[in-house]
SESENU-116335 format. One record per atom (N, C-alpha, C): x, y, z; residue number from 1; atom name. Coordinates in nm, 2 decimals. Each point is the difference from the previous one (the first is absolute). Example, Ala and Ser with C-alpha at 12.3 -4.5 7.8 and 13.67 -1.06 7.14 Angstrom:
BEGIN
+--------+--------+--------+-----+------+
:     c1 :     c2 :     c3 :  nr : atom :
+--------+--------+--------+-----+------+
:   1.32 :  -0.57 :   0.78 :   1 :    N :
:  -0.09 :   0.12 :   0.00 :   1 :   CA :
:   0.09 :   0.12 :   0.00 :   1 :    C :
:  -0.04 :   0.11 :  -0.07 :   2 :    N :
:   0.09 :   0.11 :   0.00 :   2 :   CA :
:  -0.08 :   0.11 :   0.08 :   2 :    C :
+--------+--------+--------+-----+------+
***
This chain:
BEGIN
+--------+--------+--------+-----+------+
:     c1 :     c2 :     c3 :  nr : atom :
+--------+--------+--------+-----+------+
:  -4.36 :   1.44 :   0.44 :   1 :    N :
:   0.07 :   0.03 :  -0.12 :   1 :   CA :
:  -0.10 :   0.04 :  -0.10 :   1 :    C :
:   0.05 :   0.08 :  -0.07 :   2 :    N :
:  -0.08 :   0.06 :  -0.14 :   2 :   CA :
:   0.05 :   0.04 :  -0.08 :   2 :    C :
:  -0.07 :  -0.09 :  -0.11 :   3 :    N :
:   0.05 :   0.02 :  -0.17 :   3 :   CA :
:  -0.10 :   0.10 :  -0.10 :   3 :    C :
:   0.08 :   0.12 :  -0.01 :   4 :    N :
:  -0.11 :   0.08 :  -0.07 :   4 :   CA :
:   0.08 :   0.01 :  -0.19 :   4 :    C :
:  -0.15 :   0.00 :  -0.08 :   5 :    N :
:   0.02 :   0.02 :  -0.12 :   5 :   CA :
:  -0.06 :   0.07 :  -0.06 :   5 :    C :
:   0.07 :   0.09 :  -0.12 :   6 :    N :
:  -0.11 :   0.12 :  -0.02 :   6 :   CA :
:   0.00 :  -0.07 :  -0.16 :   6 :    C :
:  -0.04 :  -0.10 :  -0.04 :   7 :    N :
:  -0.04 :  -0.05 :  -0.08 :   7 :   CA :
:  -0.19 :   0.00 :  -0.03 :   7 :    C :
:  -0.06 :  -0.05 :  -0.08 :   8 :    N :
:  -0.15 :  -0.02 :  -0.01 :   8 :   CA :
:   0.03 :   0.00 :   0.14 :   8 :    C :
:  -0.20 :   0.06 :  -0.01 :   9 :    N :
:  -0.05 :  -0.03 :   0.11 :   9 :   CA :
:  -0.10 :  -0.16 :   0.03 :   9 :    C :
:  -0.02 :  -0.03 :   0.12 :  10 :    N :
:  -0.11 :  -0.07 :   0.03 :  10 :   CA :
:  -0.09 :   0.04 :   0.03 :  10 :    C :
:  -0.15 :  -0.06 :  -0.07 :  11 :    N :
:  -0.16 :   0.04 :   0.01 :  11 :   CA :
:  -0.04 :  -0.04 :   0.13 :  11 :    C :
:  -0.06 :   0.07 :   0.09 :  12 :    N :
:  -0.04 :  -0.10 :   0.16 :  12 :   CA :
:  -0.03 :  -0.12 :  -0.11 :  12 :    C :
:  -0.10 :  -0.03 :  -0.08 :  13 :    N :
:  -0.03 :  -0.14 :   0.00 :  13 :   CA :
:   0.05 :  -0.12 :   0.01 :  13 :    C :
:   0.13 :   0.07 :  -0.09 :  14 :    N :
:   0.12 :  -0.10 :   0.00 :  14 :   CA :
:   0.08 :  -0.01 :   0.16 :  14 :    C :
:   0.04 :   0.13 :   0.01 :  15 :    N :
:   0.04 :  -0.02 :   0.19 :  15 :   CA :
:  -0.06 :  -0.06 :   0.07 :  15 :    C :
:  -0.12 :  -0.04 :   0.01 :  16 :    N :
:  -0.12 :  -0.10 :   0.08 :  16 :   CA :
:   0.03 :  -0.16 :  -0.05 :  16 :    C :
:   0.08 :  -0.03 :  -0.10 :  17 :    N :
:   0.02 :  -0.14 :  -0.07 :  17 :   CA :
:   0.10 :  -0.03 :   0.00 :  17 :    C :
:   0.16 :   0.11 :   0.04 :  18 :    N :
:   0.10 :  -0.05 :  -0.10 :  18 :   CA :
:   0.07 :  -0.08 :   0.10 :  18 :    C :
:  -0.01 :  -0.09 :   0.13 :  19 :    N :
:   0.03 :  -0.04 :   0.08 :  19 :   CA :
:  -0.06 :  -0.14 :  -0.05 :  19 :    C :
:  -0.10 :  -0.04 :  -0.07 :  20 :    N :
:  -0.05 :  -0.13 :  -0.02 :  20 :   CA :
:   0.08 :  -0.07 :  -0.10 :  20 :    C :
:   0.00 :  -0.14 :   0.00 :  21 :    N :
:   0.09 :  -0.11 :  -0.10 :  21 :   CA :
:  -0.07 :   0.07 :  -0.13 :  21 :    C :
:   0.13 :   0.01 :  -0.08 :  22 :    N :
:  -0.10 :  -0.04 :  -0.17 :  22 :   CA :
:  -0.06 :   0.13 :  -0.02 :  22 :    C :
:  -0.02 :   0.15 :   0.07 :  23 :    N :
:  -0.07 :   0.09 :  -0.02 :  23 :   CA :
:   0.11 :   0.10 :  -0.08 :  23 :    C :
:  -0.04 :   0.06 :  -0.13 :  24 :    N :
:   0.07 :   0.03 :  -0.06 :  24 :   CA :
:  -0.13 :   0.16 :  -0.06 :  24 :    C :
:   0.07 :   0.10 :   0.03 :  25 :    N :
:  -0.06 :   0.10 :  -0.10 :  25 :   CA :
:  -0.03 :   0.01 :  -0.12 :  25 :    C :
:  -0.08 :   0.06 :  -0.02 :  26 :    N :
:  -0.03 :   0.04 :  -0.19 :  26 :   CA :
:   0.14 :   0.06 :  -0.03 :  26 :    C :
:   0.07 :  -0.05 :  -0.05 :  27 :    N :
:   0.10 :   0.04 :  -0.06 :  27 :   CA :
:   0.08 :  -0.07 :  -0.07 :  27 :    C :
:   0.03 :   0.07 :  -0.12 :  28 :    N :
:   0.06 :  -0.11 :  -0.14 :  28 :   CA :
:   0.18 :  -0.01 :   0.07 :  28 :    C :
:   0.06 :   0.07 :   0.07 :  29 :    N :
:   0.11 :  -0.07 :   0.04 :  29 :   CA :
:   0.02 :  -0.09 :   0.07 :  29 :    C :
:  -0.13 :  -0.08 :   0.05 :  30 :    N :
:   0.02 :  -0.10 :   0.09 :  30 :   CA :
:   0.01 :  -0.18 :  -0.08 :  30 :    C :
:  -0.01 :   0.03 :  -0.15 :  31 :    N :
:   0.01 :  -0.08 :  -0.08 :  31 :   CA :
:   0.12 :  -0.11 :   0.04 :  31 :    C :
:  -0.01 :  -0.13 :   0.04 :  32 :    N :
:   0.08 :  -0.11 :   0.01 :  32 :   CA :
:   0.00 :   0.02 :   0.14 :  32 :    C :
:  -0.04 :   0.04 :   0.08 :  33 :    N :
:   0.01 :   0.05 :   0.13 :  33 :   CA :
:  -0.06 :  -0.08 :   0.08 :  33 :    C :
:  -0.04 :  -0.05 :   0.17 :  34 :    N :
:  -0.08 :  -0.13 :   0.06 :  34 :   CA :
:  -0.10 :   0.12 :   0.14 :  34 :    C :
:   0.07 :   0.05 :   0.00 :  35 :    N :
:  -0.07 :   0.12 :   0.09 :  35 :   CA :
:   0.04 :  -0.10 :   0.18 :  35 :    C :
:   0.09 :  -0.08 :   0.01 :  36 :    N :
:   0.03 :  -0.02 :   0.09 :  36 :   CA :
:   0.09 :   0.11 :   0.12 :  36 :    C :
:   0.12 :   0.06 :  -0.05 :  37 :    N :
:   0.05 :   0.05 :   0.08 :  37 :   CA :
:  -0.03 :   0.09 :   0.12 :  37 :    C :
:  -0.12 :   0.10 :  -0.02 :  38 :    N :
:  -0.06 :   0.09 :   0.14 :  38 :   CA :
:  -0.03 :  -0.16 :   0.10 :  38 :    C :
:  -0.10 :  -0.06 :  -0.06 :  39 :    N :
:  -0.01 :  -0.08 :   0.07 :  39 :   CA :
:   0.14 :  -0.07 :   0.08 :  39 :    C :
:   0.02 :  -0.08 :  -0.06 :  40 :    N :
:   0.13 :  -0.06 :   0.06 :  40 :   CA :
:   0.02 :   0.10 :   0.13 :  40 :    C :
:   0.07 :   0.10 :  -0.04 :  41 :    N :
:   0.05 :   0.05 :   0.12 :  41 :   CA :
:  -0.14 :   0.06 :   0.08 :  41 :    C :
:  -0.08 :   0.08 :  -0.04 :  42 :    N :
:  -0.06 :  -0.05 :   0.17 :  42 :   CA :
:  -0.04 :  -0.09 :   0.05 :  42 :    C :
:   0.03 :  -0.15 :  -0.07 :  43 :    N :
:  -0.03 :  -0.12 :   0.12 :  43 :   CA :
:   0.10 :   0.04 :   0.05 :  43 :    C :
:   0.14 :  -0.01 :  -0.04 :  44 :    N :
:   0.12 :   0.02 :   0.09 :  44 :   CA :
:   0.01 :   0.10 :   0.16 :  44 :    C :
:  -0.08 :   0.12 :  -0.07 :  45 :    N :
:   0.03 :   0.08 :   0.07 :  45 :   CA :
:  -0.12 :   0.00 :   0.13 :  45 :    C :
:  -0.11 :  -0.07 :  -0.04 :  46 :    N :
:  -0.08 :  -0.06 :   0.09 :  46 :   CA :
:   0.03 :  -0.13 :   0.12 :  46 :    C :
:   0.09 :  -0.08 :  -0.10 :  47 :    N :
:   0.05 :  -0.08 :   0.10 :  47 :   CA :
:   0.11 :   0.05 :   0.12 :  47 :    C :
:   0.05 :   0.09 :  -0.03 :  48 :    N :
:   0.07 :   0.06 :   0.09 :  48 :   CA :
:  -0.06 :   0.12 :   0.10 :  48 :    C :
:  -0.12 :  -0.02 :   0.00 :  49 :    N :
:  -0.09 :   0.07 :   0.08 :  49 :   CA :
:  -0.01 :   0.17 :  -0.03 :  49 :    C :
:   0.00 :   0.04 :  -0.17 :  50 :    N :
:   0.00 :   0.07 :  -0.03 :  50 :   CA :
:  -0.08 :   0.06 :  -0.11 :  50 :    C :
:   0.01 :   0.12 :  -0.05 :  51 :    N :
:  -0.09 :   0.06 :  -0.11 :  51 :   CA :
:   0.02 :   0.06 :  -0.09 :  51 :    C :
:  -0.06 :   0.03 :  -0.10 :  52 :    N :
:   0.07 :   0.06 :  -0.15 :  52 :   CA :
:  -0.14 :   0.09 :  -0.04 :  52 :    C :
:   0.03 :   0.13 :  -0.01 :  53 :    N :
:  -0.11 :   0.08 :  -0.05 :  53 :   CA :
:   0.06 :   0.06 :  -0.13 :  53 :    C :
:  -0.10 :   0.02 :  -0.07 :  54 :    N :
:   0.05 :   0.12 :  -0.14 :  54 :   CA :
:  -0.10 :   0.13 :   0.01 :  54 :    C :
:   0.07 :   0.10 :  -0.06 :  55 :    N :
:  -0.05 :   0.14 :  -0.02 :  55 :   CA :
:   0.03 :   0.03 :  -0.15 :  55 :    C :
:  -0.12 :   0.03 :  -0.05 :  56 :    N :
:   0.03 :   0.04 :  -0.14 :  56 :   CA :
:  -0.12 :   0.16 :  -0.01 :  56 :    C :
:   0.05 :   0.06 :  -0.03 :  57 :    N :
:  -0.08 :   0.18 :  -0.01 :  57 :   CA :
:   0.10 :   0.05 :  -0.08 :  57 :    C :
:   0.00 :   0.13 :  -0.05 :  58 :    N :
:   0.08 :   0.09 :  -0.08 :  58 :   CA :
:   0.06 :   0.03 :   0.07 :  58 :    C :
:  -0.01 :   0.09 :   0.13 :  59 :    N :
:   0.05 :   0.06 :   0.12 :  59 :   CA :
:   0.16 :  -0.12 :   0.03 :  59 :    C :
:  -0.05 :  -0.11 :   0.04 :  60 :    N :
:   0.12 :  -0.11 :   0.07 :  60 :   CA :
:   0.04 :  -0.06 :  -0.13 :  60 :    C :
:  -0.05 :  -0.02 :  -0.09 :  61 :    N :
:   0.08 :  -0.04 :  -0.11 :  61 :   CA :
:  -0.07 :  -0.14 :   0.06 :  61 :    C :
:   0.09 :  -0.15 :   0.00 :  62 :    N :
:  -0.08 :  -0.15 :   0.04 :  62 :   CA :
:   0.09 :  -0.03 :   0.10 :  62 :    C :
:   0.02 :  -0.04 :   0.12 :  63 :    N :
:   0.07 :  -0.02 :   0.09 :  63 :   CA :
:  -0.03 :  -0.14 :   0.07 :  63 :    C :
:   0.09 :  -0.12 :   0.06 :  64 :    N :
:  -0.01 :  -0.11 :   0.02 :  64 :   CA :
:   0.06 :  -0.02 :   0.13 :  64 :    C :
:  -0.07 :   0.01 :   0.09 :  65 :    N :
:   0.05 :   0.02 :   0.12 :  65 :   CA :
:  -0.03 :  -0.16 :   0.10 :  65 :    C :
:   0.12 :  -0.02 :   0.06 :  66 :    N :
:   0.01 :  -0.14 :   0.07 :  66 :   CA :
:  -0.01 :   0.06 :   0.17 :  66 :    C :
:  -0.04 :  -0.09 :   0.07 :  67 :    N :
:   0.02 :  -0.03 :   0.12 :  67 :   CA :
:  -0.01 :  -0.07 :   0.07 :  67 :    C :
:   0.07 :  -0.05 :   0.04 :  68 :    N :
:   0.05 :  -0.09 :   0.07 :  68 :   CA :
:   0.01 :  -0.02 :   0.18 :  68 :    C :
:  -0.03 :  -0.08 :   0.08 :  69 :    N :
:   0.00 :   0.00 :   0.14 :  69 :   CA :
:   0.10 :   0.01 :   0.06 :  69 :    C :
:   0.03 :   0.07 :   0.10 :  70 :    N :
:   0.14 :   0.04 :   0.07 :  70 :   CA :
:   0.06 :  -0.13 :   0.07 :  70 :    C :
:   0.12 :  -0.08 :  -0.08 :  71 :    N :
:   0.04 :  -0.13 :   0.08 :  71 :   CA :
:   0.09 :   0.05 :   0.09 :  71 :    C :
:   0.00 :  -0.13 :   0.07 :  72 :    N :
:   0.13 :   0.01 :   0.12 :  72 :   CA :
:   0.12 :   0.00 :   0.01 :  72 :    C :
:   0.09 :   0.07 :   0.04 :  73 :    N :
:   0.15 :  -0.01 :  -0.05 :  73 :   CA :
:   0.09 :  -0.16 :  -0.01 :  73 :    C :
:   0.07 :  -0.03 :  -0.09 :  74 :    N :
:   0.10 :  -0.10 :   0.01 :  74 :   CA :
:   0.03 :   0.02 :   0.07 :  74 :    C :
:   0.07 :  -0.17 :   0.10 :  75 :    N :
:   0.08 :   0.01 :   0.09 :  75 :   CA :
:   0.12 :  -0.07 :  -0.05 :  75 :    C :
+--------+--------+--------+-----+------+
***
C-alpha cells in the first residue's frame, strides 16, 4: 500500500530519521507535537513481518509505502 503526498518535501536527512521515537524535523509546525507516530507504526508494521519506506524528491513528490508479508488464507 502507498500513501503519496505532494505536500513539503522530505531532506534524505530527515528520511534517514523519521522512523525513530521522538525524531521530529526542523520544522515550526511540529510545535506541541511528540514525533511518535512514524514510529509507532513501523513497530506495527514490523511486527507483522513487514516494512515501511518513504520517498521524498520533486520528481515522486513524498510517498509512504507499506509491505507487508503474504499471509495465509482464512479458513
Amino acid at each position: 500500500m502507498s500513501v503519496n503526498n505532494d505536500g513539503p518535501l522530505i531532506s534524505p536527512t530527515d528520511q534517514d530519521h523519521l522512523f525513530e521515537k521522538f525524531y521530529q524535523a526542523d520544522n515550526r509546525s511540529n510545535v506541541g507535537r511528540l514525533g511518535l507516530g512514524l514510529a509507532i507504526a513501523s513497530r506495527i508494521i514490523a511486527l507483522h513481518q513487514g516494512r515501511i519506506t518513504v520517498v521524498s524528491n520533486p520528481a515522486d513528490h513524498t510517498t509512504f509505502t507499506v509491505y507487508l508479508a503474504k499471509g495465509q488464507p482464512s479458513s
